[in-house]
C-alpha positions in Angstrom: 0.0 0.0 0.0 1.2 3.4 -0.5 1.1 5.9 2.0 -0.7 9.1 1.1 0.2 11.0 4.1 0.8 15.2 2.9 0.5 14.2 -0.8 -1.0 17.2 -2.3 -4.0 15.1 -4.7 -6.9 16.9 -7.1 -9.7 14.8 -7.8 -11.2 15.7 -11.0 -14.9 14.8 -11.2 -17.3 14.5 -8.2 -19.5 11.5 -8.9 -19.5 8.0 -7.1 -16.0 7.5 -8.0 -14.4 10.9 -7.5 -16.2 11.3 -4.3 -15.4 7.8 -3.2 -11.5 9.2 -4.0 -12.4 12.3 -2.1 -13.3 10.4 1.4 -10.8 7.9 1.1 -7.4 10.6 0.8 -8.7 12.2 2.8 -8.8 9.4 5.7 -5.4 8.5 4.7 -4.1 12.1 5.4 -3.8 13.6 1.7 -4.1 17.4 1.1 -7.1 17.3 -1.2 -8.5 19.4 -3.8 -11.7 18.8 -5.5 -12.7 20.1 -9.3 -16.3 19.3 -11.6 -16.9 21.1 -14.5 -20.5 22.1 -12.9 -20.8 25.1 -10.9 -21.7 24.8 -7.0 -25.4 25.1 -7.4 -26.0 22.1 -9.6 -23.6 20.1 -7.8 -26.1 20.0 -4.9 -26.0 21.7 -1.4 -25.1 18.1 0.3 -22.3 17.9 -1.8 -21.0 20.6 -0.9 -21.4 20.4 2.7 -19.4 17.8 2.9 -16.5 18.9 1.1 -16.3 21.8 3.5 -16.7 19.4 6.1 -14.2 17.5 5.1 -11.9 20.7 4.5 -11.7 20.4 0.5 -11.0 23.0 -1.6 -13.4 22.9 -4.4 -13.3 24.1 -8.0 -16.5 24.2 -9.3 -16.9 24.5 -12.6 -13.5 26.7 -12.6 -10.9 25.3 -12.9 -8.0 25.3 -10.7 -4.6 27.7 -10.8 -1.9 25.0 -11.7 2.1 25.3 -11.4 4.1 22.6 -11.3 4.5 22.1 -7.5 0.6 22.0 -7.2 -0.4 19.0 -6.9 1.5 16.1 -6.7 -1.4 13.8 -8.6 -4.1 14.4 -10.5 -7.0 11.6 -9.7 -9.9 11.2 -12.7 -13.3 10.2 -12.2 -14.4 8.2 -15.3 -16.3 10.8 -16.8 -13.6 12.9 -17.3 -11.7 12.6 -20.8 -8.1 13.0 -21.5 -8.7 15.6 -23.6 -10.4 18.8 -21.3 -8.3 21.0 -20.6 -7.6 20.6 -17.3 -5.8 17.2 -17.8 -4.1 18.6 -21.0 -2.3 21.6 -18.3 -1.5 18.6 -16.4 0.2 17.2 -18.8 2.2 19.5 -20.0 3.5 20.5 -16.2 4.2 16.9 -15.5 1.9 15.9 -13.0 1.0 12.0 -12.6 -2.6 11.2 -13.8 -4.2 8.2 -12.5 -7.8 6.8 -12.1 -9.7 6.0 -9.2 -9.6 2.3 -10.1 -5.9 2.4 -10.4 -5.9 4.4 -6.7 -7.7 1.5 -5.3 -5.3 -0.8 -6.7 -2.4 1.2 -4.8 -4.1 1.2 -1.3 -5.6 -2.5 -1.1 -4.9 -4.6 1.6 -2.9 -7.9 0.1 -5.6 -9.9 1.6 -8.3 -8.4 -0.6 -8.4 -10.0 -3.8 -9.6 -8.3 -7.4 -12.0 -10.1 -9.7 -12.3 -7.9 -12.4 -14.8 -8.0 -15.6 -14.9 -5.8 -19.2 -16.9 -6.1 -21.9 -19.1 -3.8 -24.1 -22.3 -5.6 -22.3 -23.2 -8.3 -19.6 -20.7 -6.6 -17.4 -23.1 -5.9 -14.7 -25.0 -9.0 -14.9 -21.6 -11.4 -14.6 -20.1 -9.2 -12.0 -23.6 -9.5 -10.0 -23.8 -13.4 -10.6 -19.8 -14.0 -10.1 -20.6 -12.0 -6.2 -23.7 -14.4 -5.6 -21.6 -17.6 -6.7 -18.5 -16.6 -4.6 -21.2 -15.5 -1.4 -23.4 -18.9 -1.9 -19.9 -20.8 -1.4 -19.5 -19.1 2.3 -17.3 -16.5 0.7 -16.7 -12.9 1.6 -17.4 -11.2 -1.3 -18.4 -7.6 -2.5 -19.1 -5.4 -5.4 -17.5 -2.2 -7.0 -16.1 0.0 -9.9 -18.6 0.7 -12.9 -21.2 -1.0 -10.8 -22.4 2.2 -9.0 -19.6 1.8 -6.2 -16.9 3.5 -6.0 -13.8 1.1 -6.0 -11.3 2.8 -3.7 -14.2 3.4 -1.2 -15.0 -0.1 -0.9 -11.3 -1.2 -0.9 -10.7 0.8 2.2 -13.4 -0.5 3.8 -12.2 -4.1 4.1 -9.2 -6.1 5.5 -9.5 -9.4 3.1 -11.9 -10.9 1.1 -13.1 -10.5 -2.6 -14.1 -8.1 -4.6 -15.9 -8.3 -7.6 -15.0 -5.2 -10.1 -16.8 -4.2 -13.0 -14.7 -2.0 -15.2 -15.6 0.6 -18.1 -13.3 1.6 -21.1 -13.3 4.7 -19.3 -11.3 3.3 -16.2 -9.4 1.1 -18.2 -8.0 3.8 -19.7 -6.5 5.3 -16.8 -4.8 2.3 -15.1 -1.2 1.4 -15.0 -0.2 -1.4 -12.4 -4.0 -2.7 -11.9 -4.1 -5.9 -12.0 -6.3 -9.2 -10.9 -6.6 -12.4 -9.6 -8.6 -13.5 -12.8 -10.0 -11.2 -15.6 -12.4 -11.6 -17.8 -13.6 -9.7 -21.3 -17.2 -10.4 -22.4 -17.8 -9.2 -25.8 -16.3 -5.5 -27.5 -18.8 -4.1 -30.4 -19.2 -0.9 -31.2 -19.9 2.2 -28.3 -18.8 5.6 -26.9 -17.6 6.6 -29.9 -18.2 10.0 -29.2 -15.2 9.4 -26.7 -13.1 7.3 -28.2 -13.5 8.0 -31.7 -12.2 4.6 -33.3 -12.8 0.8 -32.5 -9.1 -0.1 -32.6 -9.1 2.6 -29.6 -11.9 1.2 -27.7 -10.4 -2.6 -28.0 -7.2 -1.3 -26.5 -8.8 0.8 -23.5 -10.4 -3.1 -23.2 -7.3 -4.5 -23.7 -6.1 -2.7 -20.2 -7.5 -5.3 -18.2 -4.8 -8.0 -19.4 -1.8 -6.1 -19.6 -0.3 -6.6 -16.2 -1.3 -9.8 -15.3 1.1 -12.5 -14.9 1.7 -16.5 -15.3 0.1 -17.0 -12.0 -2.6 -14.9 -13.0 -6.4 -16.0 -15.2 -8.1 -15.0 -18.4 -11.3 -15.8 -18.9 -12.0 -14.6 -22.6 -15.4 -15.0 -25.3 -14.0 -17.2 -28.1 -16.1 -16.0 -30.1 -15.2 -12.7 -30.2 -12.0 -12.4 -33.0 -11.1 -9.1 -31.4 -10.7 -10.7 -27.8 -9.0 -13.8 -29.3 -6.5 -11.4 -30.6 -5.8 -10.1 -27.0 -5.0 -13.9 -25.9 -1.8 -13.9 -27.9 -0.4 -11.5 -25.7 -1.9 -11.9 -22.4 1.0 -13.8 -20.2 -1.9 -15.3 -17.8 -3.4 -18.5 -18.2 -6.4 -18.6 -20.6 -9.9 -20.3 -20.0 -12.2 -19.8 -22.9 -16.0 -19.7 -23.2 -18.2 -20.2 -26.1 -22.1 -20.6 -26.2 -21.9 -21.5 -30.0 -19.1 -24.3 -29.6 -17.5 -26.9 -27.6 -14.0 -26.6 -26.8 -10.7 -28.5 -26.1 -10.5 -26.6 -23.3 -12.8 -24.0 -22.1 -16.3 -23.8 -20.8 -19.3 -25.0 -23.0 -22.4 -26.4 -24.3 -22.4 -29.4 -24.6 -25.5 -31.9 -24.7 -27.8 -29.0 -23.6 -25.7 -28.3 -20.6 -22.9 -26.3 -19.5 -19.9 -28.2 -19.4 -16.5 -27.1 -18.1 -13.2 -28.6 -19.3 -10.3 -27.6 -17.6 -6.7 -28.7 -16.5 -7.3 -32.5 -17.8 -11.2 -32.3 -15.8 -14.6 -32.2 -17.7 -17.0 -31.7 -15.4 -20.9 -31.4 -16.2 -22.6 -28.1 -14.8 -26.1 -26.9 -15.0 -29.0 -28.0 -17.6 -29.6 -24.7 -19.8 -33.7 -25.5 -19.1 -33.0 -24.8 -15.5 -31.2 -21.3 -16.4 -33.1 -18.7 -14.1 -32.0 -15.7 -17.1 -33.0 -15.5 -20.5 -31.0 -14.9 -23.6 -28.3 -16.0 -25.8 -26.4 -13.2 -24.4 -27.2 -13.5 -20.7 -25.6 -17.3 -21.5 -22.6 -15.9 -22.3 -22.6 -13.8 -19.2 -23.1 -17.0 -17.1 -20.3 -18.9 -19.1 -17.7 -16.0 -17.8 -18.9 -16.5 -14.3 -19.1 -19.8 -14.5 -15.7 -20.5 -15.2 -14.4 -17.4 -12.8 -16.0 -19.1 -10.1 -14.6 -22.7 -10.9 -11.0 -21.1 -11.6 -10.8 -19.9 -8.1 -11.9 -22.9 -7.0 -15.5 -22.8 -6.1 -17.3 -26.3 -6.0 -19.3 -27.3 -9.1 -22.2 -28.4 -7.3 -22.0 -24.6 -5.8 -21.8 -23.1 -9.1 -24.5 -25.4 -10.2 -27.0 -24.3 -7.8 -25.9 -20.8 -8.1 -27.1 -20.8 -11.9 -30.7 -21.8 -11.3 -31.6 -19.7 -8.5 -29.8 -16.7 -9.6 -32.2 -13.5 -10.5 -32.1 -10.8 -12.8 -30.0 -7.6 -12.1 -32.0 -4.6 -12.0 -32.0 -2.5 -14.9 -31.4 -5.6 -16.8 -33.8 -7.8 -18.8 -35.8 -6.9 -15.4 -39.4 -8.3 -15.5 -41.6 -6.0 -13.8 -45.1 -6.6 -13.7 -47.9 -8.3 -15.7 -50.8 -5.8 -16.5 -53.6 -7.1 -18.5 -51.7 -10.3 -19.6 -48.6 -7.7 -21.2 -45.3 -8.0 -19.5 -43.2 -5.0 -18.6 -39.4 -5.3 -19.2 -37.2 -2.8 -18.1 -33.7 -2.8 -20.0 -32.7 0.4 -19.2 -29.2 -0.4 -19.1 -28.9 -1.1 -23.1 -27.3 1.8 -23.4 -25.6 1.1 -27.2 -27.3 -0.7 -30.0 -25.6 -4.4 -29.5 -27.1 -4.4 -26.0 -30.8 -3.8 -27.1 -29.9 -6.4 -30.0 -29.7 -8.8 -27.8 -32.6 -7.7 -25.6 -34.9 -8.0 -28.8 -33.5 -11.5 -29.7 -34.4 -12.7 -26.3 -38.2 -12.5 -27.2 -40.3 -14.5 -28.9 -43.7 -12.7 -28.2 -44.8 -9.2 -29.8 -42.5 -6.3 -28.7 -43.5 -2.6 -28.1 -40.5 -0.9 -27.6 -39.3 1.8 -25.9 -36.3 3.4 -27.0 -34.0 6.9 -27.5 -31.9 8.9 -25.8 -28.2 10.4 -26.3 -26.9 7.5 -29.0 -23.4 8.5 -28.2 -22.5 9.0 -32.2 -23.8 5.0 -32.6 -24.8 3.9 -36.5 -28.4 2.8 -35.6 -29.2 0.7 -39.3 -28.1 -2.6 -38.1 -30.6 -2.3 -35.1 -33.0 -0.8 -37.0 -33.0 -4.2 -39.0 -33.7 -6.0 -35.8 -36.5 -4.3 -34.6 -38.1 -4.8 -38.1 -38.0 -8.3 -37.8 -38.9 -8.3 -34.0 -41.0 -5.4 -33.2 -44.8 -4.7 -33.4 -44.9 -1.2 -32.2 -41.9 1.1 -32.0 -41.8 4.5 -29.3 -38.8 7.0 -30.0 -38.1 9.8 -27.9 -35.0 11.7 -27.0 -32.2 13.9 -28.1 -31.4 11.5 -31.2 -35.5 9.9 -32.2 -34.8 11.4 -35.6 -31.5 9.7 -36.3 -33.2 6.9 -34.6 -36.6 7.4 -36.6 -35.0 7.5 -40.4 -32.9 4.4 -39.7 -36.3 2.4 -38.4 -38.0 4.1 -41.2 -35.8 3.5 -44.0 -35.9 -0.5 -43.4 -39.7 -0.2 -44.2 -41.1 -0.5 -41.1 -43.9 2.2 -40.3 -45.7 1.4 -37.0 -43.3 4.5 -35.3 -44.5 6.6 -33.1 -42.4 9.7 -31.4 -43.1 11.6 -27.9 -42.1 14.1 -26.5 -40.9 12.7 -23.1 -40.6 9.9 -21.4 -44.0 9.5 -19.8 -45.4 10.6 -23.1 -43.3 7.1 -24.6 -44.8 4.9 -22.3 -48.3 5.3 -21.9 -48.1 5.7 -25.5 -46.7 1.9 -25.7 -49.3 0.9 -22.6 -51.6 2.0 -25.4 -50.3 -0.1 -28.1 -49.8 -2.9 -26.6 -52.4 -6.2 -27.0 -52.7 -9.1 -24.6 -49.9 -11.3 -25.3 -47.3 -8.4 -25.8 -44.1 -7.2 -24.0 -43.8 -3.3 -23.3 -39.9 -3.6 -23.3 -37.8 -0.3 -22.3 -34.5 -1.5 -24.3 -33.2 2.5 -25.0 -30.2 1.8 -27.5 -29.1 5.1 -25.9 -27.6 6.5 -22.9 -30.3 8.3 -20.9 -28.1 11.6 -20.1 -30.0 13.9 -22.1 -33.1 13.2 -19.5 -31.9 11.5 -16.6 -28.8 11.5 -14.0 -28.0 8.0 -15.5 -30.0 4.6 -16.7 -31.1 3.7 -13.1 -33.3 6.6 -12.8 -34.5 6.0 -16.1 -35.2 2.7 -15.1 -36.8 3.4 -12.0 -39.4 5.5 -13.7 -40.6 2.8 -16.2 -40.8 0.6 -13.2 -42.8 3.3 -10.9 -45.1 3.7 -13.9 -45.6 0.0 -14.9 -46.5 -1.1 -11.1 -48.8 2.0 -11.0 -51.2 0.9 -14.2 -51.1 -2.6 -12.3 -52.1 -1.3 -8.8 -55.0 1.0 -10.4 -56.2 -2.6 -12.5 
């Protein structure tokens, strides 16, 4: 661990993570500064509060005088790119730049133990499931990063035990000795391309989560993803592949309708995909990953067996809400990007009236737009981008699209639509920024309004 003690740190960004930074340097005895681009007022009064509490200079939306004895480290939140300005004068006086994931990393205690988890989606879903394996073994395990919670706060707030980590391209991109027990990439397709402008880009912020992991050290990698096979033949850890399309030499599997592991000269027969408690090709590939985590490090199969059936849905995800009138309300608020309400969609076989829009993020909507021709009934657009997102749908040939104004608008709209037999499915496409503080609130709406039309009958 390294000892913080006088270091003079500004934490850029005051979100989960860059408050989570915040409290913990300044428990360790760091001489903290705080900067977010918004002003005082719209970071909230209880924000604020306690960063005078806690002593902490704070640059809002101003930022901060710099020289080169200023600060000794400049700490990024994940929502703050390379490119403002303040980490460009940064730069050019020489002051180190690290993330809050990679701050974690520097204070945990050798006793706590990093299982960490990328992908472009299914991150929070595996990350969830891999916790509620480890904890249905007897096993001390927690969540944090790109979850909602703030790695470095949860670090410091335990003496051993495991962590489960979900981690963005964002974080990845600001790491540089982070490193895991086992780490696992899910799937890399196209997203945040506002941010990082090309794919090759976005693989290698991936990519981050290999680099400094050693022979002693796991990979646990999609095979069928060419770009994450690529990443294998440089990766120095052991590899464990899984495939839901394939059986393997070695790897994790289907194989006679049940997931199979194969492993170290063992093949040893795992759950029956009937008894699966989450639907979806996709969501099988997100149990594969945990699957085989939980098996590398050791848990029993007949614990990672049991752990598969009686597993639920993560919020936000593929979340069945509520049956009104014989429809069923899905909330998939966090497909943020096209591939991730793909994959909702081909999880259905009943009617769809979908919800979707929001900030796309600079995303090519055509190849979704295709999709929902062949899988949608009804289709509700609103948002900043329901034009982009309205000529894509349109010019496949599809015509039953309907745009509101806001969200409320969208889904009594779709209650409208909708038949007996259909799903209402909230599956954005987008991020949700241009209406909400993230997708959870926009989640949390659809769900308020969905239990409300059953309570009134």
């Amino acid at each position: 661990m390294i000892d913080f003690t006088g270091a003079k740190v500004l934490v850029a960004g005051l979100g989960k993570s860059g408050m989570g930074a915040v409290r913990v340097l300044c428990r360790r005895g760091a001489l903290v500064s705080a900067y977010d681009q918004k002003d005082r007022s719209r970071l909230g009064s209880d924000l604020v509060k306690e960063l005078n509490t806690l002593r902490v200079p704070c640059y809002a939306g101003t930022l901060p005088e710099m020289a080169h004895d200023s600060f000794d480290l400049l700490i990024l939140s994940p929502g703050v790119p390379k490119e403002t300005e303040l980490v460009q004068r940064a730069l050019r006086l020489g002051i180190k730049i690290i993330g809050e994931v990679e701050l974690a990393y520097l204070i945990k205690n050798n006793e706590v133990e990093f299982l960490a988890i990328t992908g472009t989606n299914g991150k929070t879903t595996t990350t969830s499931l891999l916790r509620y394996i480890m904890r249905q073994c007897g096993l001390q395990a927690e969540l944090g990063g790109n979850i909602g919670v703030s790695l470095a706060a949860q670090v410091d707030s335990m003496d051993k035990g495991i962590l489960c980590v979900e981690l963005s391209s964002f974080q990845l991109d600001t790491i540089e000795r982070f490193s895991a027990r086992i780490s696992a990439v899910l799937n890399i397709t196209p997203d945040h391309m506002d941010r990082h402008k090309t794919m090759e880009a976005y693989a290698a912020s991936k990519a981050n989560i290999l680099k400094n992991l050693l022979s002693d050290n796991y990979a646990v990698l999609n095979y069928e993803d060419l770009e994450i096979r690529k990443m294998a033949a440089s990766c120095k850890a052991q590899v464990l592949y899984f495939s839901a399309n394939r059986p393997l030499e070695s790897g994790i599997y289907i194989e006679n309708n049940r997931i199979t592991i194969k492993w170290k000269e063992e093949k040893v027969p795992l759950t029956e995909l009937p008894k699966l408690s989450l639907r979806g090709k996709h969501n099988l590939e997100n149990i594969l990953c945990a699957a085989g985590m939980a098996y590398i490090y050791g848990v029993p199969a007949a614990v990672i067996t049991d752990s598969l059936t009686s597993f639920k849905a993560v919020r936000h995800r593929m979340e069945e809400v509520c049956t009104v009138r014989n429809v069923l309300y899905v909330n998939d608020s966090k497909a943020t990007n096209t591939e991730s309400s793909i994959k909702a969609l081909e999880s259905f076989s009943e009617p769809l009236v979908l919800i979707a829009g929001g900030r796309g993020k600079g995303a090519d909507f055509s190849q979704w737009a295709e999709v929902v021709k062949a899988k949608v009934r009804e289709l509700v657009v609103l948002g900043e981008d329901k034009t982009s997102i309205y000529n894509a749908v349109a010019n496949t040939g599809f015509t039953n699209i309907h745009k509101a104004e806001d969200f409320e608008q969208a889904f009594y709209l779709a209650h409208e639509l909708s038949l007996p037999g259909d799903v209402v499915l909230l599956s954005p496409a987008c991020a949700s920024w241009d209406m909400f503080t993230d997708f959870e609130e926009r989640g949390d709406l659809f769900c308020k309004l969905a239990k409300e039309l059953q309570y009134s009958g």
